[in-house]
N, C-alpha and C positions, 0 to 999 in steps of 0.2 A: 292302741295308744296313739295318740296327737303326735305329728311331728313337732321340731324343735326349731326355727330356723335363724338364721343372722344374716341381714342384709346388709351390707357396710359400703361407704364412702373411702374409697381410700390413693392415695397416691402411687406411683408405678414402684415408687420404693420402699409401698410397706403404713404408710402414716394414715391416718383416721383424724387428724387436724396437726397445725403447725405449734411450736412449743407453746402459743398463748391460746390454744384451744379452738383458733379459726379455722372456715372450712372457705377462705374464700378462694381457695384454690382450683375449689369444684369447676367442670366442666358445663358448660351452658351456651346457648339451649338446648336442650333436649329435643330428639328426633321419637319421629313415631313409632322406630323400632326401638327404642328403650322404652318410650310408653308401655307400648304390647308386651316387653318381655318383664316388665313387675307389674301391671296387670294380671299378668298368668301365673306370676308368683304368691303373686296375694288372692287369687282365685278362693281358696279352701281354708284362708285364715280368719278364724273370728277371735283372736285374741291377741294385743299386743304387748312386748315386756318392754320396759323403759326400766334405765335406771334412773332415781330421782332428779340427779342434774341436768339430762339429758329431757326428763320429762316437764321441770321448769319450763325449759323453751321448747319443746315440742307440742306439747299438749296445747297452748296458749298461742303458737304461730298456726296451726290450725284450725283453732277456734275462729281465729277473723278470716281465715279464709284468704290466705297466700296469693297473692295476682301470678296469672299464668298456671293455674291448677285449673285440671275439670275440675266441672261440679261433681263427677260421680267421684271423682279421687277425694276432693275434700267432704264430701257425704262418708264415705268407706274409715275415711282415717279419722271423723266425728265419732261416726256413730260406733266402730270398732272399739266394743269393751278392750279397758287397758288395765294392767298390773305394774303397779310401780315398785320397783324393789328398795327398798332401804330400811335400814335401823335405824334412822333419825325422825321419821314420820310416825303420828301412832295412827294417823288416818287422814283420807284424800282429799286436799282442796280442790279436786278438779272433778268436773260430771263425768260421768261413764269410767269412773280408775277408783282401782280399790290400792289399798296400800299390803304388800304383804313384805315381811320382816323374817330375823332370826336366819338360821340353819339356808343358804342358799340350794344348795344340791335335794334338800328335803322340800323345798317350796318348787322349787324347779320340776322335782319328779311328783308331787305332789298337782300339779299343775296338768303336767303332762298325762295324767293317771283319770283324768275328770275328762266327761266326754264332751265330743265336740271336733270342729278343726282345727285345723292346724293353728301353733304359734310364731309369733315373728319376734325379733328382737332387731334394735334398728341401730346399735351402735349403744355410747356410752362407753367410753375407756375403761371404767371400773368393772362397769357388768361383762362387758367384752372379752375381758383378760381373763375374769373370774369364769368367766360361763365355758370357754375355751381350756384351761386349765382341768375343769373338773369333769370335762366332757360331756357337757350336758345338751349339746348342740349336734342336731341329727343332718345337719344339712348347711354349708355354709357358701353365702353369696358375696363375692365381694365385685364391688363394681371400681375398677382400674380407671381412672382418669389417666390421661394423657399430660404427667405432672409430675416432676419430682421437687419435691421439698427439702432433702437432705437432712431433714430433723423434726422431732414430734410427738406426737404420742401413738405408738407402734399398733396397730393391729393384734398384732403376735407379739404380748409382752413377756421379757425372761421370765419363764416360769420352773427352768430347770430341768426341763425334760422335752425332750422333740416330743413335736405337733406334728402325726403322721396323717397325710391326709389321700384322698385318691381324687382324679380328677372325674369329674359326673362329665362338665360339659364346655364349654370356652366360646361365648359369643361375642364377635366385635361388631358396633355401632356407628351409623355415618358420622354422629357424633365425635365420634372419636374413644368413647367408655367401650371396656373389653366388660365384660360379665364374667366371668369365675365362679363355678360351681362347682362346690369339692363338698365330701362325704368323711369323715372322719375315719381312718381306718382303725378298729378299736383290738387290743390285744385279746 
């Protein structure tokens, strides 16, 4: 079975954008050791999940080809079949993304079940909270900016039940971004 994974943006206290959904908090620029270390992450991945908001401006800031990206990064996140999750679509305006709908956990493992490598899921507050909550996520990456915001839209939103997690691995960056690798601990 495909791993599951989630790569996130997030502040030192937890946030994945500020209350009006900005990330311009992020840390920049980028060193070659954060290059290398999602490089090696997205090694094994040919499919990517988006949830539709998220896929508006993703899909379409990669299309033109982002200044300060390789070209093999903006090749990979092209040409990288995507799945966009929502019930508001009945089908994809974007090349290479299909739209899939309905039952989350059943599209999810559905997904997961079709052969192939690995999956990635790159944020999106909705699908993040949702995919987190129902445990559908085999692997979680958050990359820690050197940033607190004090408010936002959480990562870990209340879902009513501890999020047990175990630590895989902890890498920090000349950058200043820590890497967080945790594995879900599941009952």
């Amino acid at each position: 079975m495909r791993k599951f994974r989630l790569q996130v943006q997030t502040t030192v206290d937890g946030y994945m954008a500020d209350p009006n959904g900005e990330m311009n908090w992020m840390t920049f620029p980028w060193t070659d050791d954060i290059n290398a270390y999602l490089d090696a992450l997205t090694e094994q991945v040919d499919c990517i999940v988006l949830g539709r908001r998220l896929a508006e401006g993703f899909i379409p800031a990669w299309a033109s080809g982002p200044e300060g990206e390789s070209k093999e990064t903006i090749a990979m996140m092209n040409d990288t079949p995507k799945v966009v999750i929502s019930n508001s679509l009945t089908e994809s305006p974007w090349e290479n993304a299909v739209v899939a709908g309905g039952d989350l956990t059943e599209t999810v493992n559905r997904l997961k079940a079709q052969p192939g490598g690995d999956m990635i899921a790159y944020g999106g507050g909705t699908l993040v909270s949702e995919l987190i909550a129902r445990e559908l996520l085999d692997e979680i990456h958050l990359l820690v900016n050197p940033t607190a915001i004090g408010a936002g839209m959480p990562v870990f939103a209340d879902t009513g039940a501890h999020q047990r997690l175990r630590l895989v691995s902890a890498q920090p960056f000349e950058c200043g971004i820590t890497a967080l690798h945790y594995a879900p601990k599941r009952s």
